[in-house]
C-alpha positions, -999 to 999 in steps of 0.1 A, spaced: 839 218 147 822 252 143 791 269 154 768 280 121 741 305 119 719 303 86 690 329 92 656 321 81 649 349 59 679 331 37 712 337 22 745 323 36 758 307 71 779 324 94 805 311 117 797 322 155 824 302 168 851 279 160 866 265 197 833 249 208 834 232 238 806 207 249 793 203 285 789 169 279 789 159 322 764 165 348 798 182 368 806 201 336 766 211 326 764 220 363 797 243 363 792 259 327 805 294 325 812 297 367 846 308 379 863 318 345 876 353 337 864 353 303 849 334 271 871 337 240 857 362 215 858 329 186 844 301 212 812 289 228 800 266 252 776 244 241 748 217 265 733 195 248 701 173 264 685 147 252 647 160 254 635 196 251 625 212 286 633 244 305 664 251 305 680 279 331 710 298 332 726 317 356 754 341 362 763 334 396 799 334 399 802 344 358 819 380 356 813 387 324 781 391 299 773 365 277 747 354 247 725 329 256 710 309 230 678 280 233 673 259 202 650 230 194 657 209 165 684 233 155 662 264 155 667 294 179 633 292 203 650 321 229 678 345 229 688 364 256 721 390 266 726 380 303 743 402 326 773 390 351 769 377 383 730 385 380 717 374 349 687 349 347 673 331 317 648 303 315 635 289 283 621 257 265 657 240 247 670 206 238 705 227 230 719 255 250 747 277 235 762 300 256 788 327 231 804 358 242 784 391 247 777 403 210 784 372 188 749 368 181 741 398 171 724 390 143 707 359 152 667 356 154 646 337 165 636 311 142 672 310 124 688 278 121 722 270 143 746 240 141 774 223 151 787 210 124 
């Protein structure tokens, strides 16, 4: 399973991750990133809901920086570098990616990203 990006202004994908883990429990949604020492630089944790609302995301208890990705149908709505232990970010999303500080760069809002 990996993590595509496919920009909107065209041209290839690129793989933002390859170890993708899914927070597929309220226990595991509810712990996401909390009480680890560090995301791989190839992975990403990905929650995945099954209607678009606001989604948040915290760094309490997350000691490292992270990329923080909302996407409806696929397409990035919200991107945000959150700081550790303080960061905040709240956005519309029926998908939440969270990827290491830096791996996504180069995505925009309005590219396309998938788990294929």
């Amino acid at each position: 399973m990996q993590l595509l990006h496919r920009p909107k202004s065209g041209g290839g994908s690129q793989v933002l991750a390859s170890d993708i883990e899914i927070a597929d429990s309220f226990l595991a949604q509810a712990r996401g990133l909390m009480f680890r020492r560090s995301l791989a630089e190839d992975s990403a944790l990905v929650f995945q809901f099954d209607s678009t609302a606001k989604r948040d995301v915290h760094m309490l208890f997350v000691p490292f920086a992270i990329d923080a990705l909302w996407l409806v149908d696929n397409e990035v709505v919200a991107k945000k570098r959150l700081k550790p232990w303080i960061g905040l970010g709240r956005e519309t999303a029926e998908t939440l990616v969270e990827l290491p500080a830096g791996a996504a760069d180069d995505v925009a809002v309005g590219d396309r990203v998938t788990l294929e």
